[in-house]
N, C-alpha and C positions, 0 to 999 in steps of 0.2 A: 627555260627554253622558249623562242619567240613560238607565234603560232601555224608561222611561215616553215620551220625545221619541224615541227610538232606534225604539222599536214605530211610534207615530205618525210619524215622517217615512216609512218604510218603507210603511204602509196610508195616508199620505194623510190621515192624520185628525187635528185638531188634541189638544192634548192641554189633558184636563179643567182646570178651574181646583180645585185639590182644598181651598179654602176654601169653595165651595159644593156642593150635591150636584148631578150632571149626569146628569139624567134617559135610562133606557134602556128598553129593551123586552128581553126574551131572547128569543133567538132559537130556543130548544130549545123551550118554550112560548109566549111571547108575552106572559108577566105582564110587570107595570111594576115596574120598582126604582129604586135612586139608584145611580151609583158612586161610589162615595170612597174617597180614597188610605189604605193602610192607614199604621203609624206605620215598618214596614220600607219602604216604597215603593212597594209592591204595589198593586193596584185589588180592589177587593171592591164584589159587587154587593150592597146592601143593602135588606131589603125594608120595605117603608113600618109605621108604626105600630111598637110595647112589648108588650112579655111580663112578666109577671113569673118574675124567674130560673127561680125555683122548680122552673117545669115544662121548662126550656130546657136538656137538657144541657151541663154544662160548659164545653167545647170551642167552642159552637156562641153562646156567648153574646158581641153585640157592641156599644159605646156609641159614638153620633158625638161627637166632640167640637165643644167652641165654634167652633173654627177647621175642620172640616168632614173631619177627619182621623177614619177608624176605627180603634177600640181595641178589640182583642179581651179580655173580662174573665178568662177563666179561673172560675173559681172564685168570683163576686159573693156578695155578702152575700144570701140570698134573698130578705129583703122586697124587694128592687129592684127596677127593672126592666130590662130589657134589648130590643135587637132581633137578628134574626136576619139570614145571609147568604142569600140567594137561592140560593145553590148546595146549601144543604142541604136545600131547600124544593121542589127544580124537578123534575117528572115527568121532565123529559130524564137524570137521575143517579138512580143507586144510593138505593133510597130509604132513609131514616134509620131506625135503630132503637134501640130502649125509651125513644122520645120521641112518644109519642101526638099531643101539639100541632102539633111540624113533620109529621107525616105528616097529621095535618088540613090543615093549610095545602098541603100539597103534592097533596092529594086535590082542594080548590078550585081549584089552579090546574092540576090535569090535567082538571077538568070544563072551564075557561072555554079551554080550547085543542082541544075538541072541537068 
């Protein structure tokens, strides 16, 4: 049993179908995201809408794929584009630094939880 069924039989919840994305709320603020299975197995909250690399720390850059599975880029080509994790975005966490863009985003979503 993966540890994705293992969580969910234990809270009762059914477990995502991770070829589509399964809409959530966070609970630290209240913004809306997608979850989708990352390529290790994992779940990553993903937030809606592209960035271009560019301004998106390294680390922090992520692409859904066809089959609904996230890919963390690493290092993208910069005219790309990319989307970001909810977890780096969310006034509940440690907020990100020398990334201007996600602490904008993460400024909007501490306004609309007020």
């Amino acid at each position: 049993m993966t540890e994705a069924v293992t969580r969910a039989a234990r809270t009762g919840r059914a477990v995502p179908d991770a070829r589509s994305p399964s809409p959530a709320t966070c609970g630290a603020c209240g913004a809306d995201a997608d979850w989708h299975r990352t390529v290790r197995g994992r779940w990553v909250m993903i937030e809606p809408g592209e960035l271009p690399t560019r301004v998106v720390p390294a680390g922090s850059r992520w692409r859904v794929a066809g089959d609904g599975t996230a890919v963390n880029l690493g290092p993208a080509v910069p005219s790309d584009t990319c989307r970001v994790s909810h977890f780096d975005v969310c006034p509940g966490r440690p907020a990100p630094t020398g990334a201007p863009v996600l602490l904008a985003l993460r400024r909007g979503h501490a306004r609309r939880a007020t």
